[in-house]
VEXGU-592589 format. One record per atom (N, C-alpha, C, O): atom name; residue in three letters; x, y, z; residue number from 0. Coordinates in steps of 0.2 Angstrom, whole numbers, plus 2048, in hexadecimal, padded with zeros to 3 digits. Layout:
CA, ALA, X, Y, Z, NUM $
...
This chain:
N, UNK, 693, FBE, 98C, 0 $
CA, UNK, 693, FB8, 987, 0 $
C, UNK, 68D, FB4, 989, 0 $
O, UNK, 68B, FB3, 98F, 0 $
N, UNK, 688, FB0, 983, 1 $
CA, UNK, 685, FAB, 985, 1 $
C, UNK, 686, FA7, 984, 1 $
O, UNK, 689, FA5, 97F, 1 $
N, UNK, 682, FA2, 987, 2 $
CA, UNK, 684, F9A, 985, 2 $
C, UNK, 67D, F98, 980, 2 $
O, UNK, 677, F99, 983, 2 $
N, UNK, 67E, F96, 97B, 3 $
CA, UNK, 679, F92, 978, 3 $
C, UNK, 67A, F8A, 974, 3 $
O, UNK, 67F, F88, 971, 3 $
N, UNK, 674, F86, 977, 4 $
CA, UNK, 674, F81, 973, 4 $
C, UNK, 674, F82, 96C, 4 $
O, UNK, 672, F87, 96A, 4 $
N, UNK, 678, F7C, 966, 5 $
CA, UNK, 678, F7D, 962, 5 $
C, UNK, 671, F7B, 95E, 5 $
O, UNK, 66F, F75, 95E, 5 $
N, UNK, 66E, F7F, 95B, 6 $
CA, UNK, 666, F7E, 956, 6 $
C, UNK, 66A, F75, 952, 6 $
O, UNK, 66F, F74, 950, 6 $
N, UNK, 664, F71, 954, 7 $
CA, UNK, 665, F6A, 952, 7 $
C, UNK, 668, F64, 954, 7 $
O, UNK, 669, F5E, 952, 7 $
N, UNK, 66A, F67, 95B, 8 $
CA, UNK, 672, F60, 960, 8 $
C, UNK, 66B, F5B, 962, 8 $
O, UNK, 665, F5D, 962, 8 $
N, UNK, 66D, F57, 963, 9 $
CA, UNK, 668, F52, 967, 9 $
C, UNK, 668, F51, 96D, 9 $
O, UNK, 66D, F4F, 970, 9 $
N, UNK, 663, F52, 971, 10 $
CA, UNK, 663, F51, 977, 10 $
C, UNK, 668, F4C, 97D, 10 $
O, UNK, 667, F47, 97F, 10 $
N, UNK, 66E, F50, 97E, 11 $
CA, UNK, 671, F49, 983, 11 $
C, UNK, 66F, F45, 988, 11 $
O, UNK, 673, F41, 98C, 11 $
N, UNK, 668, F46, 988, 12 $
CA, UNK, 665, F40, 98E, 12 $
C, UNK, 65F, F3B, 98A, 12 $
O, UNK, 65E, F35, 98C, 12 $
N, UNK, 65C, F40, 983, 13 $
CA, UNK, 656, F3A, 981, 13 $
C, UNK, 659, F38, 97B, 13 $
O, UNK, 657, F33, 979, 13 $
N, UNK, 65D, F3D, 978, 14 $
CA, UNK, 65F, F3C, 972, 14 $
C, UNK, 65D, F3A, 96A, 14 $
O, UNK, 661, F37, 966, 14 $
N, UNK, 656, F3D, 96B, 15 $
CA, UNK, 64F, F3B, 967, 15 $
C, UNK, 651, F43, 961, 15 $
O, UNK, 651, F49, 961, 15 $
N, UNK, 653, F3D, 95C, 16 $
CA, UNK, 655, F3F, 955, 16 $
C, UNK, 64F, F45, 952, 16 $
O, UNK, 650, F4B, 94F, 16 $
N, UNK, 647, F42, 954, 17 $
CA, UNK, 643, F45, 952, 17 $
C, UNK, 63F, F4C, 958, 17 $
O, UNK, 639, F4D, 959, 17 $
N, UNK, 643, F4F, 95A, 18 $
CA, UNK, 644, F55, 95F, 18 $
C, UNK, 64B, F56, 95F, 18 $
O, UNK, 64F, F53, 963, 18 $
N, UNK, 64D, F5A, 95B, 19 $
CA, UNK, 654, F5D, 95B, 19 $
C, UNK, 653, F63, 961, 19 $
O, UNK, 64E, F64, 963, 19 $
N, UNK, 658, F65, 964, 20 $
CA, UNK, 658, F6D, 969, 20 $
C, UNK, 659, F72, 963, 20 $
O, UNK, 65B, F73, 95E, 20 $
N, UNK, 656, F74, 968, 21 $
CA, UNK, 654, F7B, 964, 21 $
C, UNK, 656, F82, 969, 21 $
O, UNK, 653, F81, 96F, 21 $
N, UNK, 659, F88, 96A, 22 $
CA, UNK, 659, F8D, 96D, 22 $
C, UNK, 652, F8C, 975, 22 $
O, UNK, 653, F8C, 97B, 22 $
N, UNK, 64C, F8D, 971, 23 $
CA, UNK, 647, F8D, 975, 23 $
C, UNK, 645, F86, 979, 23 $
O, UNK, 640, F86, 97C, 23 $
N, UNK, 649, F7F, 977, 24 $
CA, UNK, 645, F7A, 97E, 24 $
C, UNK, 64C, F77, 97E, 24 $
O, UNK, 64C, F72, 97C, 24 $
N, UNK, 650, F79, 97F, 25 $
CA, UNK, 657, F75, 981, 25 $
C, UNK, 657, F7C, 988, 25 $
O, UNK, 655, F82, 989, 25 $
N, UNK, 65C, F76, 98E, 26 $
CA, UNK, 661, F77, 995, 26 $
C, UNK, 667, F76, 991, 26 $
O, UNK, 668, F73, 98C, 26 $
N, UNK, 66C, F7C, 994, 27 $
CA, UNK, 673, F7A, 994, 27 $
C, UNK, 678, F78, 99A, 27 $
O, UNK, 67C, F7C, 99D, 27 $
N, UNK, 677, F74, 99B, 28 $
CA, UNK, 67B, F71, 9A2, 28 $
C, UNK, 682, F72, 9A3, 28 $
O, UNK, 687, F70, 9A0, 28 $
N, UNK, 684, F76, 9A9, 29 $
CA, UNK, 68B, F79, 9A9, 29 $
C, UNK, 68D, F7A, 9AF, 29 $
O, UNK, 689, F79, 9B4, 29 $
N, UNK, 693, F7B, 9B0, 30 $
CA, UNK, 696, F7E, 9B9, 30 $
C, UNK, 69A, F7F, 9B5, 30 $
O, UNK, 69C, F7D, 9AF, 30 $
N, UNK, 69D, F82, 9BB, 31 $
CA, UNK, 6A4, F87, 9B9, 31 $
C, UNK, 6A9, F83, 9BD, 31 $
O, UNK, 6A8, F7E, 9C1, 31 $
N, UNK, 6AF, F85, 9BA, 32 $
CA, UNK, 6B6, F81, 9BE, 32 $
C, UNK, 6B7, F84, 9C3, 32 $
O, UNK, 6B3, F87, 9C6, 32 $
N, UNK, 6BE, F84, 9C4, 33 $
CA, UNK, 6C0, F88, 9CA, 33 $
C, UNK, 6C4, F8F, 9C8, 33 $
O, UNK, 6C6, F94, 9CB, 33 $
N, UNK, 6C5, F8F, 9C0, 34 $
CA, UNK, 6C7, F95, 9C0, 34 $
C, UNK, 6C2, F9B, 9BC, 34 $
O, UNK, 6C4, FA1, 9B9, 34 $
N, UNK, 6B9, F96, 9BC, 35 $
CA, UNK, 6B3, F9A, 9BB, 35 $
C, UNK, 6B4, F99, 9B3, 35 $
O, UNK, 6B1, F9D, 9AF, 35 $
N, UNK, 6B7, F93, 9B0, 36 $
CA, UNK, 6B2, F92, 9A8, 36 $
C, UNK, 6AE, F8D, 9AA, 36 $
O, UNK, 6AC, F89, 9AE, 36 $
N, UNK, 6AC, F8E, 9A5, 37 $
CA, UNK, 6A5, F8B, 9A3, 37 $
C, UNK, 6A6, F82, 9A2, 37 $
O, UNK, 6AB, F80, 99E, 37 $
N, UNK, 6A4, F7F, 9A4, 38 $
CA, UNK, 6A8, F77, 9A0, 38 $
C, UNK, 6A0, F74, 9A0, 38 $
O, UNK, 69D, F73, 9A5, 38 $
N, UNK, 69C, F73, 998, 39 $
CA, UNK, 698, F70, 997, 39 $
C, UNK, 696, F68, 998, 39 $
O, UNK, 697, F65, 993, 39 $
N, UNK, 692, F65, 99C, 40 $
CA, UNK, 691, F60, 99D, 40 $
C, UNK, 68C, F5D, 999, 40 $
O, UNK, 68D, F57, 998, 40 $
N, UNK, 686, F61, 995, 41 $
CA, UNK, 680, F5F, 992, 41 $
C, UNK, 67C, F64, 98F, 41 $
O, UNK, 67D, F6A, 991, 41 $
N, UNK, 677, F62, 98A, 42 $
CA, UNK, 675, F67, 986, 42 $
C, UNK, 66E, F60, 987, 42 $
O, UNK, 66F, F5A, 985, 42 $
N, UNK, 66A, F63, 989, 43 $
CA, UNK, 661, F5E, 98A, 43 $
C, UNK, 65D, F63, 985, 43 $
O, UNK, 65E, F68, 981, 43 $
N, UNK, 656, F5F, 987, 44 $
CA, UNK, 651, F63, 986, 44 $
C, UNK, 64F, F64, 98F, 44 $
O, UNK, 650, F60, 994, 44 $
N, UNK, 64D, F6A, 990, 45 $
CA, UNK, 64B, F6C, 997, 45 $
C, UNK, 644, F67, 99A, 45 $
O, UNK, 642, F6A, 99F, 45 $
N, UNK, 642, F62, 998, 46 $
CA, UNK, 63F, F5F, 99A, 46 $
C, UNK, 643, F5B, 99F, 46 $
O, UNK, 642, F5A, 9A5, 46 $
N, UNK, 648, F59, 999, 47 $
CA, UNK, 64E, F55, 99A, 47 $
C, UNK, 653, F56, 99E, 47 $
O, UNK, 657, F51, 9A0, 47 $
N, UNK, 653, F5B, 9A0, 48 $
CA, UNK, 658, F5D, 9A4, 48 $
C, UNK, 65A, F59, 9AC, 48 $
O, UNK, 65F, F57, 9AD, 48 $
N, UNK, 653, F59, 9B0, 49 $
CA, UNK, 654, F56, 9B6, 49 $
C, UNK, 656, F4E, 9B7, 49 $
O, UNK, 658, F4B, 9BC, 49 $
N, UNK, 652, F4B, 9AF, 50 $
CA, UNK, 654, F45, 9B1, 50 $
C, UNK, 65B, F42, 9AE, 50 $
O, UNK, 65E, F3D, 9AF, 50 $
N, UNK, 65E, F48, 9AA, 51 $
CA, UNK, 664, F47, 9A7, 51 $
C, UNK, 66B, F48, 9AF, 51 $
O, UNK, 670, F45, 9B2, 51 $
N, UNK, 667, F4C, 9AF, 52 $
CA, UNK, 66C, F4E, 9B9, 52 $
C, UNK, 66B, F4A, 9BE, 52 $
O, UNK, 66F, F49, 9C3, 52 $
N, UNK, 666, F46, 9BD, 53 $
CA, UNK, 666, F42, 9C3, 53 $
C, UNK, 669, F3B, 9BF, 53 $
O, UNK, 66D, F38, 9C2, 53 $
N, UNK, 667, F38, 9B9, 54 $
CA, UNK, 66C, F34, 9B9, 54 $
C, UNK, 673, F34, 9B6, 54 $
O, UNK, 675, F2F, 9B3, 54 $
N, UNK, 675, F3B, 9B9, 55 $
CA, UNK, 67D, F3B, 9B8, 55 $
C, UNK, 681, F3F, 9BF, 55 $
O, UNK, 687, F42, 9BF, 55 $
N, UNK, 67B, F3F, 9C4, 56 $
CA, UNK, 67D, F41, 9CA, 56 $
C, UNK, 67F, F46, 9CC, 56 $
O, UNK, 683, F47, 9D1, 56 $
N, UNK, 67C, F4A, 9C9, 57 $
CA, UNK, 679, F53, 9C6, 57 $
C, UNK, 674, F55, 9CA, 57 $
O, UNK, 66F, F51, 9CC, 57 $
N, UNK, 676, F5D, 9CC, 58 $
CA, UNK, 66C, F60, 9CC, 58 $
C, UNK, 66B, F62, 9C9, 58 $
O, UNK, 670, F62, 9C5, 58 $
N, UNK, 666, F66, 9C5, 59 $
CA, UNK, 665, F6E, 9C2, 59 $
C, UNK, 662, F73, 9C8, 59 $
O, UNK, 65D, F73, 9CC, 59 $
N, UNK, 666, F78, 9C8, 60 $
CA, UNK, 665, F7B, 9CE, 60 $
C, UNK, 65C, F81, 9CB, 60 $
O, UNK, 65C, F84, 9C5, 60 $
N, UNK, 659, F81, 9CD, 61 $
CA, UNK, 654, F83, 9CB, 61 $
C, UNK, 652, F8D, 9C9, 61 $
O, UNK, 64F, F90, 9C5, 61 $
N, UNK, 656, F8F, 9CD, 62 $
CA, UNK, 656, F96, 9CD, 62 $
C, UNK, 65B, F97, 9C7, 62 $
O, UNK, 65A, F9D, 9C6, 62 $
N, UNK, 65F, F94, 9C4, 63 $
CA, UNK, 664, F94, 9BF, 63 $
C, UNK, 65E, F95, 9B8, 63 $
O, UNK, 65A, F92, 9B6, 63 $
N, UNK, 661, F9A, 9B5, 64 $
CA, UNK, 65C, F9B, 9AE, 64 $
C, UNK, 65F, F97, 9A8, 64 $
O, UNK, 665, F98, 9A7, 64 $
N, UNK, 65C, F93, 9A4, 65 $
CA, UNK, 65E, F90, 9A0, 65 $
C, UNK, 660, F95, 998, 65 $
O, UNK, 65F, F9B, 998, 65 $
N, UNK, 662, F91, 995, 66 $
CA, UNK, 665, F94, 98E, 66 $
C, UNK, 65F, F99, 98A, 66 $
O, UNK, 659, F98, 98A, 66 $
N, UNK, 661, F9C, 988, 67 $
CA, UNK, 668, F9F, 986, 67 $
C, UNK, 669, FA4, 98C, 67 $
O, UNK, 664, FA6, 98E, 67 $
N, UNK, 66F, FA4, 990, 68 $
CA, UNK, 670, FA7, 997, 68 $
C, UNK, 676, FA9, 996, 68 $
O, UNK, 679, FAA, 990, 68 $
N, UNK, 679, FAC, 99C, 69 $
CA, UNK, 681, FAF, 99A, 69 $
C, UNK, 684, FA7, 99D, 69 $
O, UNK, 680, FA3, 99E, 69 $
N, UNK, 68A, FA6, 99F, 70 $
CA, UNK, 68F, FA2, 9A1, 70 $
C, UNK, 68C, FA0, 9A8, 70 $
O, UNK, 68A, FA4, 9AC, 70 $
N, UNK, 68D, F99, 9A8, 71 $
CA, UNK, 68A, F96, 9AF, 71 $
C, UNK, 68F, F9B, 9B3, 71 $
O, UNK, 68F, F9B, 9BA, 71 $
């Protein structure tokens, strides 16, 4: 299965109406539980990603490939 941002959500860090996400410039921000689903935290623009993580006490781990991807 993959995870995809939805074509037009607003970014949850900048939330700038005039850049919707789009497949190709959106992060999908995620970890898994403890029983391995998926629990969605954020949907960025990948620019936005690190500063979206650091101010909600987040990393983005780097080696992690961004969407569309299979299941964090």
């Amino acid at each position: 299965m993959t995870t995809k941002v939805p074509e037009g959500t607003l970014c949850d860090h900048c939330h700038k109406p005039e850049s919707p996400l789009t497949e190709s410039n959106s992060a999908h921000l995620c970890q898994k539980d403890r029983d391995g689903s998926e629990i969605t935290f954020a949907n960025v623009h990948k620019e936005c990603a690190d500063a979206w993580a650091h101010a909600n006490g987040g990393v983005v781990v780097p080696d992690e490939p961004l969407p569309p991807r299979s299941l964090c």
